[in-house]
N, C-alpha and C positions, 0 to 999 in steps of 0.2 A: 165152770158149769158145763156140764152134759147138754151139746148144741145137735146131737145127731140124728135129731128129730125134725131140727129146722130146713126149710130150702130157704133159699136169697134168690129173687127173681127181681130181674131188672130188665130194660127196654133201650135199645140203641137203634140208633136212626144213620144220622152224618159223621158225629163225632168222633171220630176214634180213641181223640186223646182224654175226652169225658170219660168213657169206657173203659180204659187203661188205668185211669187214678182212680176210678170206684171199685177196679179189682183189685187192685192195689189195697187202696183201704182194708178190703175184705181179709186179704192175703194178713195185716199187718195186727188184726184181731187175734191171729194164733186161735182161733176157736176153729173147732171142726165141726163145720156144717156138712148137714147130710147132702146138699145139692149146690152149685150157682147155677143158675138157667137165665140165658143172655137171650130175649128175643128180637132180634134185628129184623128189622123191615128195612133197611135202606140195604145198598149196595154192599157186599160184603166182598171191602177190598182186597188187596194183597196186605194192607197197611192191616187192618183188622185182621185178616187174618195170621199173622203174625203174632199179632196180639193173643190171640184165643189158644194158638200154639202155646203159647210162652204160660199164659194161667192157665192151659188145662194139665200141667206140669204140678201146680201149686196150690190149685183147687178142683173140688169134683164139679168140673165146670160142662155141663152142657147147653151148646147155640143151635138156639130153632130158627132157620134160615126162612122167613116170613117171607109172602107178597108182596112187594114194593109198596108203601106205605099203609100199612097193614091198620095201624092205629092204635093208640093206647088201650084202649077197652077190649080189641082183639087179642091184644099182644099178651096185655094181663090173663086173659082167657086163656092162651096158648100156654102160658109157665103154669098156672094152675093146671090143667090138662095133663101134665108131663110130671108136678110134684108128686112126689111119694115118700115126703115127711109130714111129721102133724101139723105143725104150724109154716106160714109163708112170711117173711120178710120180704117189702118190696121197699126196695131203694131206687130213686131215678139214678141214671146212669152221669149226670153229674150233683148225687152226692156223696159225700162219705160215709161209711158204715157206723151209725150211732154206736157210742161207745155205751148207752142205754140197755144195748139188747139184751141182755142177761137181768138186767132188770126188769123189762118188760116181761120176759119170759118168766119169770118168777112170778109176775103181776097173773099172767093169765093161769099159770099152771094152780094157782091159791085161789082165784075167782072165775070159778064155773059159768057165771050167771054173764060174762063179758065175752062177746064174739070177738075182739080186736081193738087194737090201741095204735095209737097216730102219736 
């Protein structure tokens, strides 16, 4: 399925290695998403950043380097802000990228009348 409409937007904080297995995941779908947009509010290590090195290699990964505890609700605000595909995928940064989404994605693209699915 044609995913080049989609962004994946996610939110990192401390974790690095949460971040790392949610790219990972992402990377392991073989789907080409139009965007990943990583919004960090916590400290953006040498550890992360290695990380972001290593998947912006693998996906069209861009990291919004946020406020020190910026917050979920900003953060979300900040990846929407920045997407320029139709639909947004949000995954927390520790989970895996539902193996659903091409179903969901077929689910909205068939019913008009549905803003979004969980």
């Amino acid at each position: 399925m044609n995913m080049d409409d989609v962004t994946v937007g996610t939110k990192s904080f401390y974790r690095p290695e949460k971040i790392r297995q949610c790219l990972e995941s992402i990377v392991k779908t073989d789907l080409d998403f139009n965007q990943v947009i990583v919004a960090d509010d916590g400290d953006i290590t040498e550890e992360k950043e290695e990380i972001y090195e290593e998947y912006g290699e693998k996906l069209p990964l861009e990291v919004v380097d946020l406020e020190f505890d910026y917050g979920l609700g900003g953060s979300r605000n900040k990846v929407y802000d920045k997407m320029d595909g139709e639909y947004l995928l949000w995954v927390d940064d520790d989970m895996m990228m539902p193996r659903s989404v091409t179903v969901m994605k077929e689910i909205l693209e068939k019913r008009d009348e549905l803003g979004g699915l969980s």
